[in-house]
DRENTIKE-103020 format. One line per 2 residues: their letters; for each residue x, y, z of C-alpha. Coordinates in nm, 4 decimals. Each point is the difference from the previous one (the first is absolute). Layout:
# residues N
A) X,Y,Z; ...
//
This chain:
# residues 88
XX) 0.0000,0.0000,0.0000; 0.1974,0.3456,-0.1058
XX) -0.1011,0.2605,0.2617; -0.0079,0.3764,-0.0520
XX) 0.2536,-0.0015,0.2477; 0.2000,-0.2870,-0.2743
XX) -0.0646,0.2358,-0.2857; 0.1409,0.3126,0.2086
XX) 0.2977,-0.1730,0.0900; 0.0616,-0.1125,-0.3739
XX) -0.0370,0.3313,-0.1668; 0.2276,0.1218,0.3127
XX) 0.2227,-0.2239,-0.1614; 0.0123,0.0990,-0.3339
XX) -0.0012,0.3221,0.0757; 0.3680,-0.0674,0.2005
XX) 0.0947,-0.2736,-0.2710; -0.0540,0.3222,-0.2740
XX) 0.2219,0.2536,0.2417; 0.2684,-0.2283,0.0588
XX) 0.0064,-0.1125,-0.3596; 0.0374,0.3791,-0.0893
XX) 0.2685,0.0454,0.2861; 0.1990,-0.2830,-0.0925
XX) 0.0135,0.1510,-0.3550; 0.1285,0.3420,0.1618
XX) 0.2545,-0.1657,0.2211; 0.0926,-0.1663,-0.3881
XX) 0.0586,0.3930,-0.1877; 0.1693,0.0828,0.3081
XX) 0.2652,-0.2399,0.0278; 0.0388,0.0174,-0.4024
XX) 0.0508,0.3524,0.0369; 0.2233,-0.0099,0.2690
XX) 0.2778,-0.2529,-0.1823; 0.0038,0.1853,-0.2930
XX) 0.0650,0.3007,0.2351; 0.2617,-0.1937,0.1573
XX) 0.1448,-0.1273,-0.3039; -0.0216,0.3389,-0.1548
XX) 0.2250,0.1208,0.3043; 0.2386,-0.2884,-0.0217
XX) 0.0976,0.1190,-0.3662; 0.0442,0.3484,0.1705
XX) 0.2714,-0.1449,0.2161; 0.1343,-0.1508,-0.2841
XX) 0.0790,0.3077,-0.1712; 0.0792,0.1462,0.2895
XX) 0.3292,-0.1995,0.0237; 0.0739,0.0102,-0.4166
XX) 0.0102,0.3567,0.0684; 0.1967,-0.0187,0.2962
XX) -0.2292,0.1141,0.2580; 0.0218,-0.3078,0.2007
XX) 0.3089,-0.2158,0.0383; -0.0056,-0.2845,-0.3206
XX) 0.0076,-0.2846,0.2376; -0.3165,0.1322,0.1598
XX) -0.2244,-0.2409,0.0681; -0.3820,0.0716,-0.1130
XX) -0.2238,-0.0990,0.2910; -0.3364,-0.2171,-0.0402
XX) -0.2248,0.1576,0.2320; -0.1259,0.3609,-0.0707
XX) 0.0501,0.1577,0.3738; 0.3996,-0.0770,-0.1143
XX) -0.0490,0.1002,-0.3569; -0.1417,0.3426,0.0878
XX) 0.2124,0.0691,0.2843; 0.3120,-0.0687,-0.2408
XX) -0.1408,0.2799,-0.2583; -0.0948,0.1834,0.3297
XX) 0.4222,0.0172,0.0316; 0.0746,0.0807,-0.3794
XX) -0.1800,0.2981,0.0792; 0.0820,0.1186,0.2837
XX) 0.3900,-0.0399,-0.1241; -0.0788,0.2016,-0.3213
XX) -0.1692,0.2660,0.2053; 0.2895,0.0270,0.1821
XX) 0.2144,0.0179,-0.2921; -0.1867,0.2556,-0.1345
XX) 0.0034,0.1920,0.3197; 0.3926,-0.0256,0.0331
XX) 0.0273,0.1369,-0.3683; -0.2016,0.2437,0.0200
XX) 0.1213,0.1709,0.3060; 0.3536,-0.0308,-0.1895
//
């Protein structure tokens, strides 16, 4: 026997099934976006160290707290560069 109360709890259901489907597919763009961020960076570094702004045995770090600390430094080093010229 399906109960009002049954038929509540199943469209309850759907209704969750619908807004996790929906998050889940969110959660999906975001993490896509974020490793082609991250690799996007990554090739930053790289040229970074062709020209010479980090050391050429410079390792090129996986996870993005690292990877944008690291350009983070390149700047901060140029700035001061720039800051020591220019006062010159």
């Amino acid at each position: 026997m399906v109960t009002s109360q049954i038929l509540l709890a199943r469209l309850e259901l759907d209704r969750l099934g619908r807004i996790l489907r929906r998050r889940e597919a969110e959660l999906r763009a975001v993490v896509s976006s974020t490793a082609t961020w991250q690799r996007e960076a990554q090739a930053w570094l790289r040229q970074a160290i062709e020209y010479g702004l980090l050391p050429a045995g410079q390792r090129i770090p996986e996870e993005w707290p690292q990877i944008v600390d690291l350009l983070r430094s390149i700047v901060r080093a140029k700035r001061s560069t720039l800051n020591q010229v220019s006062k010159a």
